[in-house]
C-alpha positions as CSV (number, residue, x, y, z in Angstrom):
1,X,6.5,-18.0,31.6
2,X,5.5,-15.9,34.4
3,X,4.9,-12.9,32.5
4,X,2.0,-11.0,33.5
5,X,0.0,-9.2,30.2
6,X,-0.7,-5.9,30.8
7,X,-2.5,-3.7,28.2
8,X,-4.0,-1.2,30.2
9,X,-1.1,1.2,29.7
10,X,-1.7,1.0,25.9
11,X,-4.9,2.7,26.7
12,X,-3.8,5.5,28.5
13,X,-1.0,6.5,25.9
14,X,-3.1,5.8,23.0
15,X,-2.9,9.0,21.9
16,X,0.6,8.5,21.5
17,X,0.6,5.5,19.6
18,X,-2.5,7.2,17.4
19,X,-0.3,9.9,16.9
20,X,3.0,7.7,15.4
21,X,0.0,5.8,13.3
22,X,-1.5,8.7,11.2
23,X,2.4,9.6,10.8
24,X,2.7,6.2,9.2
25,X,-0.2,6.7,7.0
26,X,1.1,10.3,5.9
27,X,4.4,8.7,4.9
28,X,3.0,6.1,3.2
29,X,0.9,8.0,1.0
30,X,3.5,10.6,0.3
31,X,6.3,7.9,-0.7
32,X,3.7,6.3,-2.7
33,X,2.5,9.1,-4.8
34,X,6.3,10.3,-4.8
35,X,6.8,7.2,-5.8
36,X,4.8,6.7,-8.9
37,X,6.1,9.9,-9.9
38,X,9.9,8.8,-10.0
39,X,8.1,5.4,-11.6
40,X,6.7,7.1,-14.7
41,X,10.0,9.3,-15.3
42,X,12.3,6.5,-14.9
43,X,10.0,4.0,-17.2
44,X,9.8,6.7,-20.0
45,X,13.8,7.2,-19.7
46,X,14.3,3.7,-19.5
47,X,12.3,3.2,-22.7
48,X,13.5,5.9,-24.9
49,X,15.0,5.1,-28.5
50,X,17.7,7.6,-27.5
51,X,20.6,6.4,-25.8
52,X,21.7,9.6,-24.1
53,X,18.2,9.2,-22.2
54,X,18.2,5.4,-21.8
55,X,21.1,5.3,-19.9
56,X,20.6,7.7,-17.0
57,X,17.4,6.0,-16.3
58,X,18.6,2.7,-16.4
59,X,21.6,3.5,-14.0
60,X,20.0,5.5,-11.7
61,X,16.8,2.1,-11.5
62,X,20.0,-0.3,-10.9
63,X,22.1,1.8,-8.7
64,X,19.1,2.2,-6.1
65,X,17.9,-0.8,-6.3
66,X,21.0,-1.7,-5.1
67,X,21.4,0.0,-2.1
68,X,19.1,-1.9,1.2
69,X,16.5,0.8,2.1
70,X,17.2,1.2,5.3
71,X,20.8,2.0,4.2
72,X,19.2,4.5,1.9
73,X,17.2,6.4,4.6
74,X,20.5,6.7,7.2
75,X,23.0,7.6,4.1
76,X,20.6,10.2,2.8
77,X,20.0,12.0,6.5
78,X,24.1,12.1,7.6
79,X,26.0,11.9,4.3
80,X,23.6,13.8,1.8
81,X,23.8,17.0,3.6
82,X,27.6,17.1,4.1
83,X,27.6,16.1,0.0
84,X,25.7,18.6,-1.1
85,X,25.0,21.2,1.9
86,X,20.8,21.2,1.6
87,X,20.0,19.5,5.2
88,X,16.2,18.9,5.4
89,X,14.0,17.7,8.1
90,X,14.3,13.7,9.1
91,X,11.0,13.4,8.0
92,X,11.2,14.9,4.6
93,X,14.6,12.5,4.3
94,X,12.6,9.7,5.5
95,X,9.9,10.5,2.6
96,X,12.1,11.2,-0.3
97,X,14.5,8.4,0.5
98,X,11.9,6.4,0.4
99,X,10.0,7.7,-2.7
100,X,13.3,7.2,-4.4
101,X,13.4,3.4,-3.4
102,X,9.8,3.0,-4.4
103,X,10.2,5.2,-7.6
104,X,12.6,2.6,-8.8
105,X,10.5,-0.6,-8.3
106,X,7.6,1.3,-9.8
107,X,9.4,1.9,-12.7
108,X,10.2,-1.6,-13.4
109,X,6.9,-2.6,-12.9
110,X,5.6,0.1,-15.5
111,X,7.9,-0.8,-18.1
112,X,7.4,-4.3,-17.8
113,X,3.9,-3.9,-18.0
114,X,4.1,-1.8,-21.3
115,X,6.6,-4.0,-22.9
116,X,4.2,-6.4,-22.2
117,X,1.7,-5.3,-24.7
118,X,1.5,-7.4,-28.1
119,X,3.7,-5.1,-30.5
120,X,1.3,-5.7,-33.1
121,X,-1.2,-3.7,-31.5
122,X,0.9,-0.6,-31.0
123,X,1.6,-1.6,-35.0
124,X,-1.6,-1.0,-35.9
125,X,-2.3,1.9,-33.8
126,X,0.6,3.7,-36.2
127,X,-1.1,2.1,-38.7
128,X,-4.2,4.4,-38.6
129,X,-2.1,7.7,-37.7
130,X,-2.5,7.0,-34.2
131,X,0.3,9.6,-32.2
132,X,2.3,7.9,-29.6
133,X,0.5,9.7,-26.7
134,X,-2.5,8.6,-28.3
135,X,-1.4,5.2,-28.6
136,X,-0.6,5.0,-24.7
137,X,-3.6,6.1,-23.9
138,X,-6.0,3.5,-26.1
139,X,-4.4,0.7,-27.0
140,X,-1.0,0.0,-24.6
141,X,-1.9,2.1,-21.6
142,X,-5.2,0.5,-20.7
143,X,-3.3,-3.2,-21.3
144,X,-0.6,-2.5,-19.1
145,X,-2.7,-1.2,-16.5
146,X,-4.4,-4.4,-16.2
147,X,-1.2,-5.9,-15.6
148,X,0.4,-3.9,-13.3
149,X,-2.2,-3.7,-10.8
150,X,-1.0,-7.1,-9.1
151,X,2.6,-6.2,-8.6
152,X,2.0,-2.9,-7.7
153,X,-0.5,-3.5,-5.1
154,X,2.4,-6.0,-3.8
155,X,4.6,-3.2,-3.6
156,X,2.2,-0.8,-1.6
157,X,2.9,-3.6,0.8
158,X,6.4,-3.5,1.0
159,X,6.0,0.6,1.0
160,X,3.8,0.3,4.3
161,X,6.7,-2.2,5.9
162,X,9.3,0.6,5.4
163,X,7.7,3.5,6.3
164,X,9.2,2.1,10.1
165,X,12.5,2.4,8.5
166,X,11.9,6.3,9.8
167,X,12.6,5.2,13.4
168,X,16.4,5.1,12.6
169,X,16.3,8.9,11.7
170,X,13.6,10.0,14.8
171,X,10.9,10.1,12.5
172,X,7.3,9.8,15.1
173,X,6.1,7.0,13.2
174,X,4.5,4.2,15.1
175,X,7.3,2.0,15.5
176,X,9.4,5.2,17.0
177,X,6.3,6.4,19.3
178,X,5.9,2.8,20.4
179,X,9.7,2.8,21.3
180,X,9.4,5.8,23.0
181,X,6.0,3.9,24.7
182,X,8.3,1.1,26.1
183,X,10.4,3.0,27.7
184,X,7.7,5.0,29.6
185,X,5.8,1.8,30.2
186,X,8.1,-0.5,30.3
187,X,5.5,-3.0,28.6
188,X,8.0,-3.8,25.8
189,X,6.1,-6.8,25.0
190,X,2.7,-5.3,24.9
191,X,3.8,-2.8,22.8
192,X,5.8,-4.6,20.2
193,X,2.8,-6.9,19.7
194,X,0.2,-4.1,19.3
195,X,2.7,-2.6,16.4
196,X,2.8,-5.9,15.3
197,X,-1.3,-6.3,15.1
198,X,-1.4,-3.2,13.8
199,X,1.3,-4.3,10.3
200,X,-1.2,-7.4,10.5
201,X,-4.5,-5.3,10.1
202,X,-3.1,-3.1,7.7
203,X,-1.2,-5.3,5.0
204,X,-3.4,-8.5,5.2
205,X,-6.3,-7.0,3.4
206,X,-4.1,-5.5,0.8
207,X,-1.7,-8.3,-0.1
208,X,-5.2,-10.7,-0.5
209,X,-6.7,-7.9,-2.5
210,X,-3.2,-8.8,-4.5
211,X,-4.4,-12.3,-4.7
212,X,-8.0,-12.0,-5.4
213,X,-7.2,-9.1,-8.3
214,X,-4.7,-11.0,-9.6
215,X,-6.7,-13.8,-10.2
216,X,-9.3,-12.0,-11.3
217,X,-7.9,-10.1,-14.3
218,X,-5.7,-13.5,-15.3
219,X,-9.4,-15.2,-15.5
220,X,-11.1,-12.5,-17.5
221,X,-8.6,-10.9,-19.3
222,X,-5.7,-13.5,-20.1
223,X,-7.4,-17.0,-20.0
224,X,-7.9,-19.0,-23.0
C-alpha cells in the first residue's frame, strides 16, 4: 500500500475527539447505574411467589432481550414518540434505550445469582426468625454477590461497546465525533484506528479484571 499515515490532524482536533470520549463515559455510567436499577426490579418480579408479578417481569426480560440493541435505540428515537407523544432528546433515548437493554441482562444475572444460593441456607435463616429482607442481606445477598461479579463485569463490557450505538441517533459520542473527524480530515483511517485503540485501552483491563476475579473467587470461595 501506498498510504501515507498521518496523525497529526488527530492532534489538532483532539478536543473534538476528547469531547465525543467523556460523552461515552457519561453514557456508560448512566446506562449502567440505570441499568442495575431495571436489574434489581425485574429480578425481584421475576422471582415473586405471585403470578400476577412474575409474569410482567418475565415478559418484559424476554421481549427485550429479544430485540438487537441497536434496533432498540433507532425504534425508541422515531417510533416511541409517534406511540406515545413524549419526544425526548437523542441522547436521553440513547441512555434509556440502553439502560433498558442492560436492565434486562442484569436481571438475569441477579436472579441467577440468588437462585444460586444453597436453599438450605435461606432454610435456616427462617429457621431462626430471620425476615426475608434480613435474609438477603446475611445469608443469600452476600453469596450471590460473589457470584455475580464475573458476569456482570462481562457485561459492563458489552455496555461500553454499545454506548457507539448513539451515533445512529446523532448522539456526540466518540464514534459520531470521530465521524464527523473524517470528514473534516479526511484521515478516515487514522481516525477509525484511534476509536479503535481507544475500545482496546478501555475494555482490555476490564474484561481480564473478569478473568483474574473470576478465578479468584472460584479458588477461595468454591473450590474443594
Amino acid at each position: 500500500m501506498n498510504y501515507q499515515w498521518d496523525f497529526s490532524a488527530l492532534f489538532e482536533y483532539r478536543a473534538l475527539l476528547l469531547k465525543g470520549i467523556l460523552m461515552t463515559f457519561q453514557i456508560l455510567g448512566l446506562s449502567v447505574l440505570m441499568g442495575i436499577c431495571v436489574g434489581l426490579l425485574l429480578a425481584a418480579l421475576r422471582l415473586s411467589g405471585r403470578r400476577w408479578l412474575r409474569w410482567p417481569g418475565t415478559t418484559v426480560i424476554e421481549v427485550l432481550r429479544s430485540i438487537p440493541p441497536l434496533v432498540l435505540v433507532v425504534w425508541s428515537y422515531y417510533c416511541l414518540p409517534i406511540i406515545t407523544g413524549i419526544t425526548l432528546t437523542s441522547y436521553w433515548t440513547c441512555v434509556i434505550a440502553l439502560s433498558l437493554y442492560t436492565g434486562v441482562f442484569f436481571a438475569e444475572i441477579f436472579r441467577a445469582g440468588l437462585q444460586a444460593v444453597d436453599k438450605g441456607q435461606v432454610e435456616a435463616g427462617k429457621s431462626l426468625g430471620f425476615s426475608r429482607l434480613k435474609i438477603l442481606c446475611l445469608i443469600s445477598g452476600p453469596q450471590a454477590l460473589l457470584r455475580i461479579i464475573p458476569p456482570f463485569t462481562n457485561q459492563c463490557v458489552m455496555s461500553v461497546k454499545n454506548s457507539v450505538l448513539g451515533s445512529y441517533i446523532a448522539v456526540g459520542e466518540v464514534l459520531y465525533e470521530a465521524q464527523r473527524l473524517s470528514i473534516q480530515t479526511f484521515r478516515p483511517l487514522e481516525v477509525l484506528t484511534a476509536v479503535a485503540l481507544f475500545f482496546v485501552i478501555t475494555i482490555l483491563p476490564l474484561t481480564l479484571l473478569a478473568g483474574r476475579l473470576e478465578a479468584k473467587i472460584l479458588r477461595r470461595y468454591f473450590s474443594r
